[in-house]
ZAVO-365736 format. One record per residue (C-alpha): z, y negated, x; chain; residue number from 0; residue in three letters. Coordinates in pm, whole numbers, always signed. Example, Ala and Ser with C-alpha at 12.3 -4.5 7.8 and 13.67 -1.06 7.14 Angstrom:
BEGIN
{{+780, +450, +1230}, "A", 0, "ALA"} {{+714, +106, +1367}, "A", 1, "SER"} 
***
This chain:
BEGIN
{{+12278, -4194, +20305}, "A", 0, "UNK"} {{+12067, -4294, +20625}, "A", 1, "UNK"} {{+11758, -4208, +20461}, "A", 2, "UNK"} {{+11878, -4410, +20139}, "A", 3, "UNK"} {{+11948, -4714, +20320}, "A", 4, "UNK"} {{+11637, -4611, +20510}, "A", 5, "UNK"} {{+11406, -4704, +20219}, "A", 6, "UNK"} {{+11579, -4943, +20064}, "A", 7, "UNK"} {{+11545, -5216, +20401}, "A", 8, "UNK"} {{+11165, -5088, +20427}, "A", 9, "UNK"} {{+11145, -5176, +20014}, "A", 10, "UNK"} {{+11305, -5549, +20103}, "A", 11, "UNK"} {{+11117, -5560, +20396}, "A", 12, "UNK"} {{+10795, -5526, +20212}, "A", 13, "UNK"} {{+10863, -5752, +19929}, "A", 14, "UNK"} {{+10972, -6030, +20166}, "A", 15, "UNK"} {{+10591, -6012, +20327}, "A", 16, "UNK"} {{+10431, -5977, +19976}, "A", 17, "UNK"} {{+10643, -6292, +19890}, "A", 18, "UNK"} {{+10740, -6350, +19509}, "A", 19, "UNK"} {{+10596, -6067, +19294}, "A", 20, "UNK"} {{+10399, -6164, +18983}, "A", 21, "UNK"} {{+10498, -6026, +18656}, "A", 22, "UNK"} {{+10200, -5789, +18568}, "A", 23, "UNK"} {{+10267, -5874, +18194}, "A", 24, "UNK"} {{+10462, -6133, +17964}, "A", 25, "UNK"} {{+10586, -5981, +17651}, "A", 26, "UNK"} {{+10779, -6016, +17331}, "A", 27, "UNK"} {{+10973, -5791, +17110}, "A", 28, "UNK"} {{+11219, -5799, +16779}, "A", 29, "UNK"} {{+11553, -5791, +16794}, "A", 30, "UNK"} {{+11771, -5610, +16526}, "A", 31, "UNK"} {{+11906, -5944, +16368}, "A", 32, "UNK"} {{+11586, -6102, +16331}, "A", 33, "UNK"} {{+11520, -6258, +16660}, "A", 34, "UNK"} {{+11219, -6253, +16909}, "A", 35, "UNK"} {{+11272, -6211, +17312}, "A", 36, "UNK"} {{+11036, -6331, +17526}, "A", 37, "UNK"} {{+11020, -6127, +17861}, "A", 38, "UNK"} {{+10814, -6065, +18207}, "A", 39, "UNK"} {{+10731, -5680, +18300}, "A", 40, "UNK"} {{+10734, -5563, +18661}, "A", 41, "UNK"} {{+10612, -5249, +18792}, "A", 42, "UNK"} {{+10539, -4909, +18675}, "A", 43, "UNK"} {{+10761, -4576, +18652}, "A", 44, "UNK"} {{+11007, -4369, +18428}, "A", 45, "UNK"} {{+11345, -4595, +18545}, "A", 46, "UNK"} {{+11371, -4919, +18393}, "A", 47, "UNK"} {{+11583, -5197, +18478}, "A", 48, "UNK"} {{+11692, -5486, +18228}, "A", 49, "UNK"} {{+11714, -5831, +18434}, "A", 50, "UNK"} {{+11955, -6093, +18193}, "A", 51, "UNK"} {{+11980, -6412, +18340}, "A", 52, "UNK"} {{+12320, -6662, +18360}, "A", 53, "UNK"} {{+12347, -6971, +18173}, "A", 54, "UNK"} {{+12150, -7194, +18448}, "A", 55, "UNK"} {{+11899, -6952, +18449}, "A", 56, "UNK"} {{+11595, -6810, +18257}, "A", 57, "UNK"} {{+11356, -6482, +18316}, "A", 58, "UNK"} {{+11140, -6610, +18583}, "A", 59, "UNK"} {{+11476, -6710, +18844}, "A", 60, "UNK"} {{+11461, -6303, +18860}, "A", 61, "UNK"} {{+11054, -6331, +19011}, "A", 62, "UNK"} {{+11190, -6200, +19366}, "A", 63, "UNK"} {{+11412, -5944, +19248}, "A", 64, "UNK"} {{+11227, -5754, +19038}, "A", 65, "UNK"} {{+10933, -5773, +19307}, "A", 66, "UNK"} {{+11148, -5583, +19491}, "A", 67, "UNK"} {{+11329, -5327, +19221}, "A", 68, "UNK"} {{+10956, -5244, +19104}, "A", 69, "UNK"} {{+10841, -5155, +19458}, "A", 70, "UNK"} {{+11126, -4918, +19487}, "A", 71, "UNK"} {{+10939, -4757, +19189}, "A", 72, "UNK"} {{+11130, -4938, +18872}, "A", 73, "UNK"} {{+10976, -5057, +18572}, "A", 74, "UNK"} {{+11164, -5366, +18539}, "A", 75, "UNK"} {{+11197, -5607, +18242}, "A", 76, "UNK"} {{+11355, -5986, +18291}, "A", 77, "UNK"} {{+11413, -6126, +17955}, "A", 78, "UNK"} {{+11482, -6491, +17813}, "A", 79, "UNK"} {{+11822, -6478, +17596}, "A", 80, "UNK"} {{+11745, -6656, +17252}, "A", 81, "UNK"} {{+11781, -7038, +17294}, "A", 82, "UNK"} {{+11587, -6990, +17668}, "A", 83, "UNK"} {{+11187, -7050, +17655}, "A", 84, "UNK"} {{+11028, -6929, +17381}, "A", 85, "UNK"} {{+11274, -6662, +17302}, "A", 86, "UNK"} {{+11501, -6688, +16956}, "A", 87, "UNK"} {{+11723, -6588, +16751}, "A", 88, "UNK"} {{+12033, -6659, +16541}, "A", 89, "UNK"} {{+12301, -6846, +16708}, "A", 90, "UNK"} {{+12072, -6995, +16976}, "A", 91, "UNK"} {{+12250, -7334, +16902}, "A", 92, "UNK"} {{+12586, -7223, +17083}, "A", 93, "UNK"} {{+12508, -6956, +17397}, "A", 94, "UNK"} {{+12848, -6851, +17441}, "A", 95, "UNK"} {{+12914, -6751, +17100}, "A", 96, "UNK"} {{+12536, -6613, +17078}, "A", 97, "UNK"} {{+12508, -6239, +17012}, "A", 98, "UNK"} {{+12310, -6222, +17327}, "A", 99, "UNK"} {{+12352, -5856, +17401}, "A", 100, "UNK"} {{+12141, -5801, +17092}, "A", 101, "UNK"} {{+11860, -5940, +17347}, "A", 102, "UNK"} {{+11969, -5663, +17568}, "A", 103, "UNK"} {{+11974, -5432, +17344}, "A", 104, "UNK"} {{+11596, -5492, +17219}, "A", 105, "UNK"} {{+11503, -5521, +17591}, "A", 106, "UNK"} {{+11650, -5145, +17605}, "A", 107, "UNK"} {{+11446, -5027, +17343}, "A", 108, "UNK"} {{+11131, -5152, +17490}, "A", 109, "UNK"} {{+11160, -4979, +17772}, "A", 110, "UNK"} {{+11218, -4675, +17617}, "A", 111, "UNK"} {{+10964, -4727, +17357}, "A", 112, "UNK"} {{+10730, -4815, +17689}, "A", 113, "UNK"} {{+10834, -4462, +17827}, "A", 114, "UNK"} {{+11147, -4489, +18048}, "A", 115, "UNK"} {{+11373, -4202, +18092}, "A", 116, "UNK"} {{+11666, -4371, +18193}, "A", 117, "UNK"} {{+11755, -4772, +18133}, "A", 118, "UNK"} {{+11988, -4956, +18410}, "A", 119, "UNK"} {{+12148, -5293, +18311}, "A", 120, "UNK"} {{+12176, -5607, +18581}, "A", 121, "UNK"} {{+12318, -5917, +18430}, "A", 122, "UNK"} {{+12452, -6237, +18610}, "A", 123, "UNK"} {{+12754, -6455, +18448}, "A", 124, "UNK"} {{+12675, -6489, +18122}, "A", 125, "UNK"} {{+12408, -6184, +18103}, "A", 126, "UNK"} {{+12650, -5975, +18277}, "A", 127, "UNK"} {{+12878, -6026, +17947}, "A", 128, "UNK"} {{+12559, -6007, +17740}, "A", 129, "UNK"} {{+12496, -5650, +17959}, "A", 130, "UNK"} {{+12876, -5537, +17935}, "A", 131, "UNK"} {{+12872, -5581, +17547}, "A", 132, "UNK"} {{+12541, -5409, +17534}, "A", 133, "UNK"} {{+12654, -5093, +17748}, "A", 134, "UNK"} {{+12960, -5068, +17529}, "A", 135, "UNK"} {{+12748, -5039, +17177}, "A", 136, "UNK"} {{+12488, -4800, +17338}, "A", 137, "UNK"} {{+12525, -4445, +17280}, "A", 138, "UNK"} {{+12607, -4215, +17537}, "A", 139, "UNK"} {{+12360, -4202, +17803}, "A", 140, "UNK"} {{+12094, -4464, +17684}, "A", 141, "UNK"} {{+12233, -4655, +17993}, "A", 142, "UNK"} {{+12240, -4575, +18274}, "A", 143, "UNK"} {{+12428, -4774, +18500}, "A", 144, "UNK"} {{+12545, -5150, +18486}, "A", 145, "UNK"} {{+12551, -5390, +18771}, "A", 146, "UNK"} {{+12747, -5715, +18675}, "A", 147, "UNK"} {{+12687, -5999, +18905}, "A", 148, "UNK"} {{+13021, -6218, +18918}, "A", 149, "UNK"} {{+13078, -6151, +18564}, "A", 150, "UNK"} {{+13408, -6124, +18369}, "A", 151, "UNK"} {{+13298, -5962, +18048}, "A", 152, "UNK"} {{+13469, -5968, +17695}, "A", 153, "UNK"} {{+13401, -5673, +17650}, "A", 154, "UNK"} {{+13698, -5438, +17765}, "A", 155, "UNK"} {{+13674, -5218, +18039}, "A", 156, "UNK"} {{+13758, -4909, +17917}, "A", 157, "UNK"} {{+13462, -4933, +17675}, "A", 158, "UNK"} {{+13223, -4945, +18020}, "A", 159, "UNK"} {{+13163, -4523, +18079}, "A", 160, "UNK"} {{+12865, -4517, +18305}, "A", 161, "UNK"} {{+12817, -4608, +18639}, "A", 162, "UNK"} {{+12923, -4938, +18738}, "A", 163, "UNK"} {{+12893, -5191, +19023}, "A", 164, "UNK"} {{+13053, -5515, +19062}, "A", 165, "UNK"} {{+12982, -5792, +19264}, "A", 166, "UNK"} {{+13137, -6170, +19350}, "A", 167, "UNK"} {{+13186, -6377, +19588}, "A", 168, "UNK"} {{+13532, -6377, +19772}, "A", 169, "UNK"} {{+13543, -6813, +19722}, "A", 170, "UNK"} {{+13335, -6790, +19378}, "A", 171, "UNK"} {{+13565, -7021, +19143}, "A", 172, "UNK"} {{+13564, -7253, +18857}, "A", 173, "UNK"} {{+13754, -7519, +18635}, "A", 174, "UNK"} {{+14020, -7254, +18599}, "A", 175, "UNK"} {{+14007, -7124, +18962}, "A", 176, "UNK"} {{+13900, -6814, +19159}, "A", 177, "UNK"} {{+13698, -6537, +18990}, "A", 178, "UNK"} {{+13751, -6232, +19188}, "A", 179, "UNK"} {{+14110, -6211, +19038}, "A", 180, "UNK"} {{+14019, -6156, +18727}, "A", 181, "UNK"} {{+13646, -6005, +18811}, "A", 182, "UNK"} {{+13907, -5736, +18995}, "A", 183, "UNK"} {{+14169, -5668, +18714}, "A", 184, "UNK"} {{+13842, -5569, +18494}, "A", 185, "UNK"} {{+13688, -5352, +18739}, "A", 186, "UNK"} {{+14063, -5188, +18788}, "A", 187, "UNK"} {{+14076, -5075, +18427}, "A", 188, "UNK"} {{+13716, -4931, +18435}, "A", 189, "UNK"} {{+13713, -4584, +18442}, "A", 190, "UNK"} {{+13493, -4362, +18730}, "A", 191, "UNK"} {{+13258, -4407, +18827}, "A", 192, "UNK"} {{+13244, -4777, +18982}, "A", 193, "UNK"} {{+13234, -4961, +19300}, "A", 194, "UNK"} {{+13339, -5339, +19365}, "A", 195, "UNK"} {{+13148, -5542, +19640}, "A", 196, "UNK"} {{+13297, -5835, +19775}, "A", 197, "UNK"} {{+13052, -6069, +19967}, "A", 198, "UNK"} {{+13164, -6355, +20149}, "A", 199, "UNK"} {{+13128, -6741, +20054}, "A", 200, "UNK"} {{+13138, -6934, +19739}, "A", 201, "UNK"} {{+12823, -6886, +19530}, "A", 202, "UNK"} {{+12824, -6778, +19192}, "A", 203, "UNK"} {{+12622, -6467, +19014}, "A", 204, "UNK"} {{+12247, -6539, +19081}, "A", 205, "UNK"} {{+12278, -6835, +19339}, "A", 206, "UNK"} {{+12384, -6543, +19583}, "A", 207, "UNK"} {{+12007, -6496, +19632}, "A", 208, "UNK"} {{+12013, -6834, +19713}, "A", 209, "UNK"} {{+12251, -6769, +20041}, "A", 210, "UNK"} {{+12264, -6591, +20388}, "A", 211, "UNK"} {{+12459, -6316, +20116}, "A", 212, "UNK"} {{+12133, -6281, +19947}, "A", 213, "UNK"} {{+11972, -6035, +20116}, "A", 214, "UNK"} {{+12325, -5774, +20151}, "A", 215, "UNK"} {{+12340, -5834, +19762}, "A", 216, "UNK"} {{+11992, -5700, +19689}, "A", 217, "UNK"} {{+12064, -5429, +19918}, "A", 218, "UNK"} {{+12340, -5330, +19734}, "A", 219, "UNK"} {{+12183, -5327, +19433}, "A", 220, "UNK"} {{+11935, -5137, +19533}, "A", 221, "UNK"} {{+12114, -4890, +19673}, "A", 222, "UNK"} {{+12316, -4843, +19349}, "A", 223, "UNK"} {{+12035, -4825, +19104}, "A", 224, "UNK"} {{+11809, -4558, +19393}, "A", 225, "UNK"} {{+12130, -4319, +19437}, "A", 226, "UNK"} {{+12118, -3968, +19242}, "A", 227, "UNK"} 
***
């Protein structure tokens, strides 16, 4: 474990002197009800990552992180949901009723088609339901593991089989009040294996990064996605 955590603070470490990674390649690919998804590619290597964004966000608010998951040797694709940039697809009118884990899915089969051996899911808010819902249709094994970022998917828990990892903010809350209640009776009717992270302070999904949490929440992540 020392060694783990070891190389995961040199891997931050690194990426915070390199400063924002560039995507080495902007891509598109089909989705399986007739849309298009516009995406950025970081990094080389057999594991792939799929980065899905929350509703305030698009591809490029992921810039940093993938910098650092593809210099811990991850081949990591952050991908515009339909109605975001240039990417499309039926439904695109109303997000939250949007089949958006058909993005995830065709981001899934890009990286396989590209070569990976195994495919990881990371999704914040709304992408972590896109990523939940996604995970549930695959077939055993074509994911990997599934890190949802102060999400509270549809998508019932039991359905979730691989490797999970939760995380929200103890203060995180909206219109209808605190998340981690409900974030928590989810992760409780997961099955093994999982692990639930509570961070301190108030900010929700991807503005994390944007905190003195930031850096923890990375750390965790990478951590989870690195282990055997």
């Amino acid at each position: 474990m020392d060694n783990a955590m070891a190389f995961v603070r040199l891997t931050l470490a690194a990426v915070a002197l390199a400063g924002f990674a560039a995507a080495q390649e902007h891509v598109s690919f089909p989705t399986q009800d007739g849309g298009l998804v516009f995406a950025d590619v970081y990094g080389k290597g057999e594991r792939g990552v799929v980065l899905a964004h929350g509703g305030r966000f698009n591809k490029e608010s992921w810039a940093k992180q993938a910098g650092a998951l593809a210099g811990a040797g991850f081949r990591v694709v952050a991908i515009d949901f339909r109605g975001y940039g240039q990417s499309r697809g039926p439904g695109q009118a109303d997000i939250y009723s949007a089949p958006l884990h058909l993005d995830v899915v065709a981001a899934v089969g890009y990286l396989k088609a590209a070569g990976s051996k195994s495919v990881s899911l990371v999704g914040g808010s709304l992408g972590g339901g896109a990523a939940a819902a996604a995970a549930a249709e695959a077939q055993p094994g074509e994911i990997d593991r599934l890190v949802l970022l102060a999400a509270t998917p549809d998508t019932p828990a039991e359905k979730l089989t691989g490797r999970k990892l939760y995380i929200v903010a103890r203060d995180d809350a909206n219109a209808a009040g605190l998340r981690l209640p409900g974030i928590r009776a989810h992760y409780e009717k997961a099955p093994e294996p999982k692990e639930l992270i509570v961070v301190e302070g108030s900010a929700h999904a991807q503005f994390l990064f944007q905190t003195d949490q930031g850096e923890r929440v990375m750390r965790e992540i990478l951590r989870f996605l690195s282990a055997p």
